[in-house]
C-alpha positions as CSV (number, residue, x, y, z in Angstrom):
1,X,53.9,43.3,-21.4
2,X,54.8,46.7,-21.6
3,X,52.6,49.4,-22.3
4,X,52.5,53.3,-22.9
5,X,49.4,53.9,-21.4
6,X,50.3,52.6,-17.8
7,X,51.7,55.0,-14.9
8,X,52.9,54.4,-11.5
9,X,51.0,56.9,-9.0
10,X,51.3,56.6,-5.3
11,X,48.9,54.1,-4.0
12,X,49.8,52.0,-7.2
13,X,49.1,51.2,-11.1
14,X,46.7,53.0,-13.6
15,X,46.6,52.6,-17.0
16,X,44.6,54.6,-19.9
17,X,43.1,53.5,-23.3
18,X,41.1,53.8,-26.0
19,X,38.4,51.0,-27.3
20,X,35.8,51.0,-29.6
21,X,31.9,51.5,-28.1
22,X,29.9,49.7,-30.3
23,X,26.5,51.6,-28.6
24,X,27.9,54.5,-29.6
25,X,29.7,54.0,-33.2
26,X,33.2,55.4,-32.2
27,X,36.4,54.9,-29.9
28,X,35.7,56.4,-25.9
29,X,38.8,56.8,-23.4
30,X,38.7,54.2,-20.6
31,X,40.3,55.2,-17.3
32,X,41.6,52.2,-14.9
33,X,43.1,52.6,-11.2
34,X,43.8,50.9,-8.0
35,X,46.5,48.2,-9.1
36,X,48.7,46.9,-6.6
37,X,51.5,45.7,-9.2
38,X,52.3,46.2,-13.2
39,X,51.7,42.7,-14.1
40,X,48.1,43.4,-12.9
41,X,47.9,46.3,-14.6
42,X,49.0,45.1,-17.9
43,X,46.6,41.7,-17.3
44,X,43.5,44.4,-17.0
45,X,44.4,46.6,-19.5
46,X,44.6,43.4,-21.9
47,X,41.4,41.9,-21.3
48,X,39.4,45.0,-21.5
49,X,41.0,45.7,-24.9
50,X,39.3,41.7,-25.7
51,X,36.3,42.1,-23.8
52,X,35.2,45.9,-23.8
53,X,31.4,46.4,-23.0
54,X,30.2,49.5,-23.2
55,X,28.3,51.1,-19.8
56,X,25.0,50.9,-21.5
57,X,24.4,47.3,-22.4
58,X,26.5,46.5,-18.6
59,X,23.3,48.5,-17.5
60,X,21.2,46.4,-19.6
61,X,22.7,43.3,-18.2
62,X,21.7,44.0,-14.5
63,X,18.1,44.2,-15.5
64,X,15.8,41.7,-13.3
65,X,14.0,39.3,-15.3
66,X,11.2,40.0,-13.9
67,X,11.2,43.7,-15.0
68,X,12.2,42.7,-18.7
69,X,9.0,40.3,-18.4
70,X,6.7,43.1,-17.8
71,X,7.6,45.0,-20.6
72,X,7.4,41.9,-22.7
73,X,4.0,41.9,-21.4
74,X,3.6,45.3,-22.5
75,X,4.5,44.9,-26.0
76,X,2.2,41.5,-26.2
77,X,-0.5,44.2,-25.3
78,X,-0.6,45.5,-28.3
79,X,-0.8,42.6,-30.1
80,X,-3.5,41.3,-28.8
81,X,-6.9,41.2,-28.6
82,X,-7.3,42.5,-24.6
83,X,-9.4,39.6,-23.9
84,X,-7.0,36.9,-25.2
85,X,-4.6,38.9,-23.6
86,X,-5.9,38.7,-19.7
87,X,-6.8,35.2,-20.3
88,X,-3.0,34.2,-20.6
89,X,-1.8,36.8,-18.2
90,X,-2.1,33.5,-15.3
91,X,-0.3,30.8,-17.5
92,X,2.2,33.2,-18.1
93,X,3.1,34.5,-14.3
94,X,2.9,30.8,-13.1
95,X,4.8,29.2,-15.9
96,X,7.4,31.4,-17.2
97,X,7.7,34.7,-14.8
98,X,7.9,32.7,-11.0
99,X,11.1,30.3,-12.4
100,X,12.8,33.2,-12.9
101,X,11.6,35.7,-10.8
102,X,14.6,36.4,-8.8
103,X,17.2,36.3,-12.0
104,X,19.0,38.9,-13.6
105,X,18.6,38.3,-17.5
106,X,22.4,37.9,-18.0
107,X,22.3,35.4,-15.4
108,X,20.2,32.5,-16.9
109,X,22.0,30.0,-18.7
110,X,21.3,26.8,-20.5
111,X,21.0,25.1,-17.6
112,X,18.5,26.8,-16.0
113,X,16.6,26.5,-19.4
114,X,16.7,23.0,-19.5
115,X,15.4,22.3,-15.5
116,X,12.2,25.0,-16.7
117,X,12.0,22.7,-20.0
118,X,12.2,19.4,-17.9
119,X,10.0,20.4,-15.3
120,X,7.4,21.9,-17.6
121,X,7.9,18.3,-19.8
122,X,7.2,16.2,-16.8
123,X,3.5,18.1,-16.1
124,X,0.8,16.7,-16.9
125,X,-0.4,19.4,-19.6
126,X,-1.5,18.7,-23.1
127,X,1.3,19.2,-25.6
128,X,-0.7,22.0,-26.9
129,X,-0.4,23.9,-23.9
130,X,3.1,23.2,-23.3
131,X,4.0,24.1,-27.0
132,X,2.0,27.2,-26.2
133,X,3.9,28.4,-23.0
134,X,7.5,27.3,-24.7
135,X,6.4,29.6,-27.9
136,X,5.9,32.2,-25.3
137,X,9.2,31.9,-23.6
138,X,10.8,31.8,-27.2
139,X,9.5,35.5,-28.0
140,X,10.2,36.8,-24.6
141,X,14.2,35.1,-25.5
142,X,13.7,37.1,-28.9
143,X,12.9,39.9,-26.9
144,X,15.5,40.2,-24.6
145,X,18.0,39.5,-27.7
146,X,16.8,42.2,-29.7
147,X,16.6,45.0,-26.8
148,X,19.3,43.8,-24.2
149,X,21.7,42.2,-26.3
150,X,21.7,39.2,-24.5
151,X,22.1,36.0,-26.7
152,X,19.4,33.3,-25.8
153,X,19.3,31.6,-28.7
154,X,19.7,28.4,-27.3
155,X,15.5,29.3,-26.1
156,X,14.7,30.1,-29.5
157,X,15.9,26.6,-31.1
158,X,14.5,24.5,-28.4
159,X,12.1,21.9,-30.7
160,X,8.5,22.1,-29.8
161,X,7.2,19.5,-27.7
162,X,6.1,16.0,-29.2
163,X,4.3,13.4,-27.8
164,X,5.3,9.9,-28.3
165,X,2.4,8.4,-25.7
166,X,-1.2,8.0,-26.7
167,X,-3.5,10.6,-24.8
168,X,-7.1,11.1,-24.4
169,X,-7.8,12.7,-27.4
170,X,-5.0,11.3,-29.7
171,X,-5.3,7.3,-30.0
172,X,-6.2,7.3,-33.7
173,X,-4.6,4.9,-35.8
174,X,-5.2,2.4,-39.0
175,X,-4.7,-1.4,-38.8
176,X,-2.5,-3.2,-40.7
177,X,-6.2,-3.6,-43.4
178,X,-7.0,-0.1,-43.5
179,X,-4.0,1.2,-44.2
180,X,-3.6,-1.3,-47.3
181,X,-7.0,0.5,-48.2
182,X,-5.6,3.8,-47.8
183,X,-2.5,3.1,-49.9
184,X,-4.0,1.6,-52.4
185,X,-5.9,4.9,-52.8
186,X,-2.8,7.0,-53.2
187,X,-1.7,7.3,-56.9
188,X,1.5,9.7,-56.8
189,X,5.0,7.8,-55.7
190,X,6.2,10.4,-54.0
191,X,3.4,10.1,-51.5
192,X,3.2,6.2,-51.6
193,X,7.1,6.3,-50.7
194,X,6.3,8.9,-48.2
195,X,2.9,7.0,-46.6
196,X,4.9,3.7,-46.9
197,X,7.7,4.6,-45.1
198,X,5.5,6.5,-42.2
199,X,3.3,3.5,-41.6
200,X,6.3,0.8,-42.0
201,X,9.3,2.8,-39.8
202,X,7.1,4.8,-37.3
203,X,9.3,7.6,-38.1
204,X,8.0,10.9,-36.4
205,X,7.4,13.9,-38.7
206,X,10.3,15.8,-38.0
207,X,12.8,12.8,-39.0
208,X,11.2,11.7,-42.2
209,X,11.4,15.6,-43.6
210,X,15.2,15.6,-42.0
211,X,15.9,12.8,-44.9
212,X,18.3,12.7,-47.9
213,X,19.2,10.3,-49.6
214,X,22.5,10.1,-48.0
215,X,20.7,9.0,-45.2
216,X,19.0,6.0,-47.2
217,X,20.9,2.3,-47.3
218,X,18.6,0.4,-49.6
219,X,17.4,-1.7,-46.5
220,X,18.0,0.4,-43.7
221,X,17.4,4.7,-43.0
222,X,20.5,6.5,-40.4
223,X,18.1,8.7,-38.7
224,X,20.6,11.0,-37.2
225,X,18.9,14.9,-36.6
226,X,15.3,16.3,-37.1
227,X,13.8,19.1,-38.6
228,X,11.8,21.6,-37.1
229,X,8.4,23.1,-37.8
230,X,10.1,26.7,-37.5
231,X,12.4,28.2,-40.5
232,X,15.7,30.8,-40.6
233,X,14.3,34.4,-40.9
234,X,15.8,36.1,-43.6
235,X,16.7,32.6,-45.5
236,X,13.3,31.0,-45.4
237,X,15.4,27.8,-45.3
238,X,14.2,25.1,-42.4
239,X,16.2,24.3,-38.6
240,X,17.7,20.9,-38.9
241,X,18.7,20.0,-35.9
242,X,20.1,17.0,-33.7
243,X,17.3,14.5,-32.4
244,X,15.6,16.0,-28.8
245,X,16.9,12.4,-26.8
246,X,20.3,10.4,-27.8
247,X,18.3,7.4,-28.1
248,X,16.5,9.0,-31.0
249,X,19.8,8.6,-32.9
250,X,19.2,5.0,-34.4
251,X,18.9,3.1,-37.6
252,X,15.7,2.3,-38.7
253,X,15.3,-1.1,-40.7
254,X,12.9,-0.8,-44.2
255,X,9.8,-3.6,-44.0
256,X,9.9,-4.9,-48.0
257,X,6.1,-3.1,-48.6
258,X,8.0,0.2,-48.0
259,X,11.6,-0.1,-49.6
260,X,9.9,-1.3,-52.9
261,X,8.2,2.4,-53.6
262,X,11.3,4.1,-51.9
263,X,13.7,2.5,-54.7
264,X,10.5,3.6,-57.2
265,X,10.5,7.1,-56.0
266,X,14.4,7.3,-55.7
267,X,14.3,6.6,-59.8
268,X,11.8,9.3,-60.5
269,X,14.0,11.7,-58.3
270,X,17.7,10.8,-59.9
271,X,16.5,11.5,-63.4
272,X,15.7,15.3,-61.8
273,X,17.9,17.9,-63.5
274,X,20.8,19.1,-60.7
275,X,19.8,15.7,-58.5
276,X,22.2,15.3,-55.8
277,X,22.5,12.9,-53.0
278,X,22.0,15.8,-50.5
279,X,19.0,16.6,-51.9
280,X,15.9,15.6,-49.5
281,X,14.5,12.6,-49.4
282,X,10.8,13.7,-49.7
283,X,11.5,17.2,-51.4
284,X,14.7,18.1,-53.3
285,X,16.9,20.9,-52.5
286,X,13.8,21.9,-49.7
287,X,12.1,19.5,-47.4
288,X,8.3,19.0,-48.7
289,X,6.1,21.7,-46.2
290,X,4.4,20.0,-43.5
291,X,1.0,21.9,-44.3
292,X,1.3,19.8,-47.6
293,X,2.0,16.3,-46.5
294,X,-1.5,16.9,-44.0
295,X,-3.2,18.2,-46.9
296,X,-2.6,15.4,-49.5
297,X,-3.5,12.8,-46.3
298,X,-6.4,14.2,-45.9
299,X,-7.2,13.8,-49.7
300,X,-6.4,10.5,-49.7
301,X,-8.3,9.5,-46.6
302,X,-11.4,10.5,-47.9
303,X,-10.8,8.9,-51.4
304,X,-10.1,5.5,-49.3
305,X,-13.2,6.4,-47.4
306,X,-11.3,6.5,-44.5
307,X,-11.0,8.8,-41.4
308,X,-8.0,11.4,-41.4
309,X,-5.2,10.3,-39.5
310,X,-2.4,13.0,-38.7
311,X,1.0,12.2,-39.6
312,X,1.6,11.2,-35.7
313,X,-0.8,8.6,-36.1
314,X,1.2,6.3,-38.6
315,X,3.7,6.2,-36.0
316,X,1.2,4.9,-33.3
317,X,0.1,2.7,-36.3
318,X,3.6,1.3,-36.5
319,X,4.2,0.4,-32.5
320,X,0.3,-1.1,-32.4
321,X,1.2,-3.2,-35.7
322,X,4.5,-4.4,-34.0
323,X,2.2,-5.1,-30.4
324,X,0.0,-6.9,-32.5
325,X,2.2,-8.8,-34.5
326,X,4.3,-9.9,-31.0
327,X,7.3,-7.9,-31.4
328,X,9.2,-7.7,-28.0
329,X,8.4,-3.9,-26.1
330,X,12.3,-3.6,-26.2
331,X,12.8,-4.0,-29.5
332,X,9.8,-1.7,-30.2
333,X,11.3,1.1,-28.3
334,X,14.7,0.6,-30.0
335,X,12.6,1.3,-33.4
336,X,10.7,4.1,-32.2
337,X,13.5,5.8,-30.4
338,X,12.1,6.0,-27.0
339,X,13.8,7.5,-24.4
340,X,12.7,5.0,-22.0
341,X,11.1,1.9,-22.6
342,X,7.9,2.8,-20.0
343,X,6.9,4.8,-22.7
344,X,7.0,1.8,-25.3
345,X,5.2,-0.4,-22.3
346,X,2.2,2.6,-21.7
347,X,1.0,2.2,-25.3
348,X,1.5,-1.5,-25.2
349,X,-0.8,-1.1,-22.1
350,X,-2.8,1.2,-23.7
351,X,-3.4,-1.0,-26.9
352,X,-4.0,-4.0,-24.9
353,X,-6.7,-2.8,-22.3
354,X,-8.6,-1.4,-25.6
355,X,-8.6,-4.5,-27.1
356,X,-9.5,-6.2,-23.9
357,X,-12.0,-3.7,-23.5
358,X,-13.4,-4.5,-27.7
359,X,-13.8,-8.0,-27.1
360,X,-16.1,-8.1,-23.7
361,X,-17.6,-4.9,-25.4
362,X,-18.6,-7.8,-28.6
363,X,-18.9,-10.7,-26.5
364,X,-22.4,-9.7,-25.6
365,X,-23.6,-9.3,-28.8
366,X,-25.2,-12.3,-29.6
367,X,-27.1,-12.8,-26.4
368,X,-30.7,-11.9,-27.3
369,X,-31.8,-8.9,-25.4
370,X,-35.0,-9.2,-23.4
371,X,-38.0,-7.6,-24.1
């Protein structure tokens, strides 16, 4: 490819252009030397015409991570409280600064991402604190975005963490009774559908906001991508994603109790001016807001005269009614959309040392204690 702005010099091929600095708002004269032939020449002068970056942002680029962390720290300063601040100063250096300590910024890629995600999964942390360290890392992505130009957005839609195991302080759940108490409580079909198809598909909060109608098979749900708890600056519309594992790609099979008050609240919605089939499943155009889903079950958990049982729970309500009822741990995790079927076989073990633990707990109870 010839070229006017190439010349021959002694020791071999230069070549001289123009190209637009987008730092700068206007076109800047680029000087090239030191080719040994034209064709190399010609291949250089090409790809910086395709792939021009001005001097400042290449500047940016070489920037350690771990300076760019500091001053990420900096600006977190001043947002907070200098007490709160110091207290997370540790979590911080341990958990997000010594992965990447010895990284440029323009050097981590999605790879490296999903090792520190992996490793941080696999730690025996609460899902608050991991949620909190991976919010952290987000901002610090958002960060390096805004002031080095360096996309990371791949950080910034990560999902938040879930947990699909029973923990120490999360092994609430209603029996097959109470929640036939609690529904019978709930006198709006949007939320009857909605409680219904919690308790009777184990669904996880995330998939049953994801829903439309397109999605719904009169017998059977495609759960096929998620929803998550953070929403599109600027649009205020929601991130609907794919599912965090493949396995939580499946389709999930509708119990008779709940299909009866999904066909119910799919009448109400069709007779909606503007109703469409890609409308939202428990919404309309917009996904019902998590805040109000927790709000209306803990309305109707007190009006049952029950205790409040987060929207997680009906999914560990699901996999204890399926334990109890004898369904096969494989089959289980096939519903749930396990990753692995350990997890399916801890809260089996879980659910079956408590009621181990219930019934010598009750066997004593009518031997007379002595005086």
């Amino acid at each position: 490819m010839a070229t006017k702005t190439l010349k021959k010099q002694k020791n071999g091929y230069s070549f001289r252009i123009r190209v637009y600095d987008y730092v700068k708002g206007r076109n800047v004269q680029v000087f090239r030397s030191g080719f040994k032939t034209r064709k190399e020449a010609e291949e250089a002068e090409y790809r910086l015409r395709q792939e021009y970056v001005p001097k400042e942002i290449k500047k940016l680029e070489k920037s350690s991570f771990e300076s760019v962390y500091d001053e990420y720290l900096s600006k977190r300063k001043k947002e907070k409280k200098l007490t709160s601040f110091y207290n997370i100063i540790p979590s911080l250096n341990k958990n997000i600064l010594e992965p990447f300590k010895d990284m440029k910024i323009s050097d981590i890629t999605k790879q490296h991402f999903n090792r520190w995600y992996k490793e941080l999964d696999e730690r025996n942390l609460t899902i608050h604190y991991k949620n909190f360290i991976l919010r952290e890392m987000k901002g610090l992505a958002i960060f390096i975005r805004k002031n080095y130009r360096i996309d990371l957005t791949f950080i910034e839609d990560e999902p938040s963490f879930r947990d699909d195991e029973f923990k120490s302080d999360d092994k609430k759940y209603y029996t097959i009774d109470q929640f036939n108490t609690f529904i019978q409580a709930v006198d709006d079909v949007l939320y009857k559908a909605m409680f219904n198809t919690l308790f009777y598909t184990g669904l996880r909060l995330g998939e049953l906001r994801a829903l439309t109608w397109n999605d719904y098979k009169d017998t059977f749900i495609n759960v096929e991508k998620t929803m998550n708890t953070r929403i599109i600056k600027h649009t205020g519309k929601p991130i609907v994603t794919v599912p965090k594992t493949r396995k939580s790609v499946r389709t999930v099979t509708i119990p008779r109790q709940a299909s009866s008050s999904l066909i119910e609240h799919y009448n109400q919605c069709k007779l909606k001016s503007g109703f469409k089939s890609s409308w939202y499943i428990f919404g309309d155009s917009y996904p019902i807001a998590e805040n109000t889903i927790r709000n209306r079950l803990r309305y109707y958990a007190k009006k049952s005269n029950l205790e409040y049982l987060h929207p997680h729970g009906f999914r560990h309500s699901f996999i204890t009614a399926l334990y109890q009822l004898g369904v096969d741990e494989m089959i289980t995790s096939k519903a749930v959309g396990h990753e692995s079927i350990a997890t399916t076989r801890n809260i089996y073990t879980h659910i079956s040392n408590k009621q181990k633990d219930d019934v010598i707990y009750s066997a004593f109870d009518s031997v007379k204690k002595e005086d």
